[in-house]
N, C-alpha and C positions, 0 to 999 in steps of 0.2 A: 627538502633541506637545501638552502644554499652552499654554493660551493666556498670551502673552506679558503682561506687566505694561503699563499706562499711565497715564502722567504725569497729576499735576495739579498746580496750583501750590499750594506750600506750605514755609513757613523752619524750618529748628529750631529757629531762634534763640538758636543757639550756636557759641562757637568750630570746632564741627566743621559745622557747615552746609554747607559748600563740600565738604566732601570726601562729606557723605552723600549731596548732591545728586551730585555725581560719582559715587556708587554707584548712584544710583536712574538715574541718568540711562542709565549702561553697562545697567544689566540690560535698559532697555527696549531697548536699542538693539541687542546682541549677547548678550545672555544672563548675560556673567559681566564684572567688572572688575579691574582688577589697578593698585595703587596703592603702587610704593614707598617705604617711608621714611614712612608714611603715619600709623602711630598714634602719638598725641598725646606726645611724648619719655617724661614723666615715667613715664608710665603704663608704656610698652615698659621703659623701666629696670626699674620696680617688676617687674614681670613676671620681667624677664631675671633678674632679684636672686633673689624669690622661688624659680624654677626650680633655678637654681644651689645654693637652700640647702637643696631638699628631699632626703630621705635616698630611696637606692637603693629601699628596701624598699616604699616608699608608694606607686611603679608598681606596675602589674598587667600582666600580659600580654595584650594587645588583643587583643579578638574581634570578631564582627561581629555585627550587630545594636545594639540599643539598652543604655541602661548598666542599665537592671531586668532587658534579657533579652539576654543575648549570648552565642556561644560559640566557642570560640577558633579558629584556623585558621592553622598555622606556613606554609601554600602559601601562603595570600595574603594573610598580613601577618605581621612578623616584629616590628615595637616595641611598646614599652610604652605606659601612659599612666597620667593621676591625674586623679580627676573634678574641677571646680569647684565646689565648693558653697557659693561665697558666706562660708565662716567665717571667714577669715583676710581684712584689711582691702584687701589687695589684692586679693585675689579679687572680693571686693564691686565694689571699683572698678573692677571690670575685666567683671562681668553690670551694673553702672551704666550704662557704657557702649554695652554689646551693648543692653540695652534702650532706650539714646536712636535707636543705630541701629533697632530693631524699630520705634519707635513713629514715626521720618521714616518709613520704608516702607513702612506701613501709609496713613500721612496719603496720603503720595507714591503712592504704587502701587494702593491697595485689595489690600492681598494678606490682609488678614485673620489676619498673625501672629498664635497664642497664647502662645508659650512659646519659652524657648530654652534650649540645653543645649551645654553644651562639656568640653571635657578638655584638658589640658597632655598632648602626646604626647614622647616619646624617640626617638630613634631613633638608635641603637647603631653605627658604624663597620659595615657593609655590611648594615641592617638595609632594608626595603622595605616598602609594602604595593603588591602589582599592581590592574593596572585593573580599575575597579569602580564604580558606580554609589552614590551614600548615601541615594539614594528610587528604589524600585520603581514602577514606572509606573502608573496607577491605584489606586495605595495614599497618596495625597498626605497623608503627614504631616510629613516633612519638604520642607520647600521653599523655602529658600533657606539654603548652607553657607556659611560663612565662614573661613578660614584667615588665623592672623600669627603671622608668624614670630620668633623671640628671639637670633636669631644673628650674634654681629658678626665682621664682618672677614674674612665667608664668600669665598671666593673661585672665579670658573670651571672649577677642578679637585678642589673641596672634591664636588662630586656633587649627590645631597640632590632634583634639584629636581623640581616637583609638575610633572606633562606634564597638562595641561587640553586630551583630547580633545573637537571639535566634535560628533561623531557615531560611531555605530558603525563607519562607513568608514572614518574620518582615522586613519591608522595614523601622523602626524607627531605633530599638537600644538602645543599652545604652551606655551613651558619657561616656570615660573616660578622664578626663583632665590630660596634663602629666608635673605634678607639680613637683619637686623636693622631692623622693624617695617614692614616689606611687607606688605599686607592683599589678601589675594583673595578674591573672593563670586563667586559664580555661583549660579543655579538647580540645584538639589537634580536634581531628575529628568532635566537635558538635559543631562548631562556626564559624559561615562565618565574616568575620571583615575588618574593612579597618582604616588606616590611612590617615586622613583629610589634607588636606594642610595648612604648618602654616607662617605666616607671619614673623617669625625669626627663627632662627637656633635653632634648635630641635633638643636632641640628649636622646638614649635611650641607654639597653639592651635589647634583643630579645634572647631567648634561649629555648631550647627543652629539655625534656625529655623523652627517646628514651627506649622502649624494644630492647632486640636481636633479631634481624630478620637474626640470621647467617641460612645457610643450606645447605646441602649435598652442591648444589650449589654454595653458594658464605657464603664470611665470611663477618660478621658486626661487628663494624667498616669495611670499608676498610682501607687498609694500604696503 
């Protein structure tokens, strides 16, 4: 197991302070946080809008691995997604953001973040991906995920929700339901998790926070 994060003090000195501290505070203390209702309204709207108005065609069919190198797998995952790359003004505002959180949990934590990387995902009326891990264990390049959700008006029987295993034992979970702008973070390497099949169209963010893992070797990012 990786060693846990800790505290030091430090503000953002922003309207979201409270809720980053709230994030940093959860990782040290359990590993992951979960925060309903949580991202900033306008921004969840813009999101929600944006999603709603992109055409079918501009998902891809999700694989596993990273977005330079991945490859597909219908057992164990069945939705789509669309990368973010910052071009559309939302989008920006939306790694704006990811990067105010990157740079409190750095200050907060010493975790050394370099980079971060996300997708808008779909997921299709009984679409899934099963339990899975998003960093391999002694390969720490991603290390800390983040999920928000874009869904209003989800209800207890709508499906959908992300089970956030403690350990390879815990065959329970804790359910997250993916209400409209609910944020979940947890550490990358200590959470096995899946997403549930949901009875309507489900649509998220899913995004990484990534150390440099460049080396004599090879450079991170690749280009």
């Amino acid at each position: 197991m990786s060693a846990a994060p800790r505290l030091t003090s430090f503000d953002a000195g922003n309207e979201d302070s409270s809720l980053f501290a709230k994030i940093a505070s959860d990782l040290v203390d359990k590993g992951y946080s979960l925060s309903p209702a949580a991202l900033p309204l306008d921004l969840a709207t813009e999101l929600m809008e944006q999603v709603y108005g992109i055409d079918d065609d501009a998902f891809e069919n999700a694989g596993i691995g990273r977005q330079q190198v991945h490859m597909r797998n219908e057992f164990v995952r069945s939705d789509k997604i669309c990368w973010i790359t910052g071009e559309s003004e939302t989008g920006a505002r939306w790694l704006d953001w990811a990067g105010r959180l990157q740079h409190f949990l750095n200050r907060r934590l010493f975790l050394g973040l370099f980079s971060f990387e996300s997708h808008l995902a779909h997921y299709a009326p009984g679409d899934f991906y099963k339990r899975h891990y998003d960093a391999f264990k002694g390969e720490r390049t991603r290390v800390v995920s983040i999920v928000v959700y874009l869904n209003r008006h989800w209800g207890p029987t709508d499906g959908g929700e992300l089970v956030l295993y403690h350990n390879d034992q815990d065959f329970t979970g804790t359910k997250v339901t993916p209400a409209f702008g609910t944020i979940a973070v947890f550490l990358s390497e200590e959470f096995p998790h899946e997403v549930l099949p949901a009875k309507r169209d489900r649509y998220s963010i899913a995004g990484w926070f990534r150390i440099n893992g460049s080396s004599l070797a090879k450079v991170d990012p690749p280009t």
